[in-house]
DRENGULUM-968720 format. One line per 8 residues: number of its first residue (from 1); their letters; for each residue x, y, z of N, C-alpha, C. Coordinates in steps of 0.1 Angstrom, whole numbers, m for minus. Atoms other than C-alpha are relative to their C-alpha. Example, Ala and Ser with C-alpha at 12.3 -4.5 7.8 and 13.67 -1.06 7.14 Angstrom:
2
1) as) 9,m12,0,123,m45,78,9,12,0 | m9,m11,0,137,m11,71,m8,11,8
end
This chain:
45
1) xxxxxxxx) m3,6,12,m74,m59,m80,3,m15,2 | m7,12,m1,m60,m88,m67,m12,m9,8 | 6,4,m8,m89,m97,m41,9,m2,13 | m4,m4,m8,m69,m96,m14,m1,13,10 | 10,m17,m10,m74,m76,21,11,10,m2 | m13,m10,2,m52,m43,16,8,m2,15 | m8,m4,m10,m43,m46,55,12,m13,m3 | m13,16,0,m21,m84,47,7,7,m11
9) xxxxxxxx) m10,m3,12,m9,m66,17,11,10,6 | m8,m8,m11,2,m39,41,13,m3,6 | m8,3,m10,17,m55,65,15,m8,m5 | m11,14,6,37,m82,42,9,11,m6 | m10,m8,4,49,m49,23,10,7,15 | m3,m2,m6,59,m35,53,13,m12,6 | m9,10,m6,80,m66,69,4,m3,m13 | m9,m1,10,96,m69,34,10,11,m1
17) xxxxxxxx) m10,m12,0,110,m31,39,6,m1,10 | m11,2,m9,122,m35,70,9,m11,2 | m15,8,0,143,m67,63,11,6,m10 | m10,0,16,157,m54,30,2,13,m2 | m1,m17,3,156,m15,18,m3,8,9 | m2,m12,m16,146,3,49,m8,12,m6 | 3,m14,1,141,37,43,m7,6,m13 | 6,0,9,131,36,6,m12,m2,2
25) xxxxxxxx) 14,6,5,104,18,7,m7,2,13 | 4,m10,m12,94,38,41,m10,10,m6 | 2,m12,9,93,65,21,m11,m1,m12 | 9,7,8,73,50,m8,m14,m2,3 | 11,2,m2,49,36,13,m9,16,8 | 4,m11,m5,42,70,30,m7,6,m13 | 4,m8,10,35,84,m4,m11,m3,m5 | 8,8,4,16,59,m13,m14,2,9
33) xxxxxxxx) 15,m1,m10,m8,60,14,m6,17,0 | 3,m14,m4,m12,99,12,m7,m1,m14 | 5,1,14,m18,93,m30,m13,m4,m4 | 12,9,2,m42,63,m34,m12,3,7 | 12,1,m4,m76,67,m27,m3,m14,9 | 7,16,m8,m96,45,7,m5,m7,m10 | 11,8,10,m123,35,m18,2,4,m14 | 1,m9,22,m128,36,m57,m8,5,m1
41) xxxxx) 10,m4,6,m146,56,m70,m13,m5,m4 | 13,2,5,m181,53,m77,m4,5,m16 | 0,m9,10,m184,54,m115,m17,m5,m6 | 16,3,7,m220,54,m131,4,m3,m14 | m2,2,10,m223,40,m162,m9,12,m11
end
Protein backbone atom coordinates (compact mmCIF):
# COMPACT_ATOMS: atom_id res chain seq x y z
CA UNK A 1 0.00 0.00 0.00
CA UNK A 2 2.43 2.23 1.03
CA UNK A 3 5.33 1.07 -1.41
CA UNK A 4 7.52 0.30 1.07
CA UNK A 5 9.65 -3.10 1.67
CA UNK A 6 7.38 -5.11 4.23
CA UNK A 7 10.84 -6.40 5.83
CA UNK A 8 11.84 -2.26 7.10
CA UNK A 9 8.20 -2.15 8.06
CA UNK A 10 8.85 -5.24 10.08
CA UNK A 11 11.67 -4.59 11.64
CA UNK A 12 10.74 -0.72 12.70
CA UNK A 13 7.39 -2.43 14.09
CA UNK A 14 9.28 -4.69 15.82
CA UNK A 15 11.97 -2.25 17.61
CA UNK A 16 8.97 -0.01 18.39
CA UNK A 17 7.38 -3.16 20.60
CA UNK A 18 10.19 -3.87 22.21
CA UNK A 19 10.94 -0.33 23.58
CA UNK A 20 7.32 0.46 24.47
CA UNK A 21 4.42 -2.39 24.88
CA UNK A 22 6.26 -5.59 24.86
CA UNK A 23 4.22 -8.38 24.84
CA UNK A 24 1.12 -6.87 23.14
CA UNK A 25 2.28 -6.05 20.28
CA UNK A 26 4.39 -9.50 20.30
CA UNK A 27 1.31 -10.98 20.27
CA UNK A 28 -0.29 -8.92 17.57
CA UNK A 29 2.38 -9.27 15.36
CA UNK A 30 2.29 -13.12 15.65
CA UNK A 31 -1.31 -12.95 14.51
CA UNK A 32 -0.68 -10.91 12.08
CA UNK A 33 1.81 -12.75 10.33
CA UNK A 34 -0.19 -16.12 10.57
CA UNK A 35 -3.51 -13.90 9.10
CA UNK A 36 -2.15 -11.76 6.18
CA UNK A 37 -1.47 -13.20 3.05
CA UNK A 38 2.68 -13.40 1.43
CA UNK A 39 1.28 -12.13 -1.77
CA UNK A 40 -2.12 -10.58 -3.06
CA UNK A 41 -4.09 -12.18 -4.71
CA UNK A 42 -4.24 -12.50 -8.29
CA UNK A 43 -7.57 -10.85 -9.26
CA UNK A 44 -8.66 -11.13 -13.08
CA UNK A 45 -10.65 -8.60 -14.23
Amino acid sequence: YIDVDPTIVRLVYTALTLFTAGFPGILFYIICAIVIPQKPFDVEP
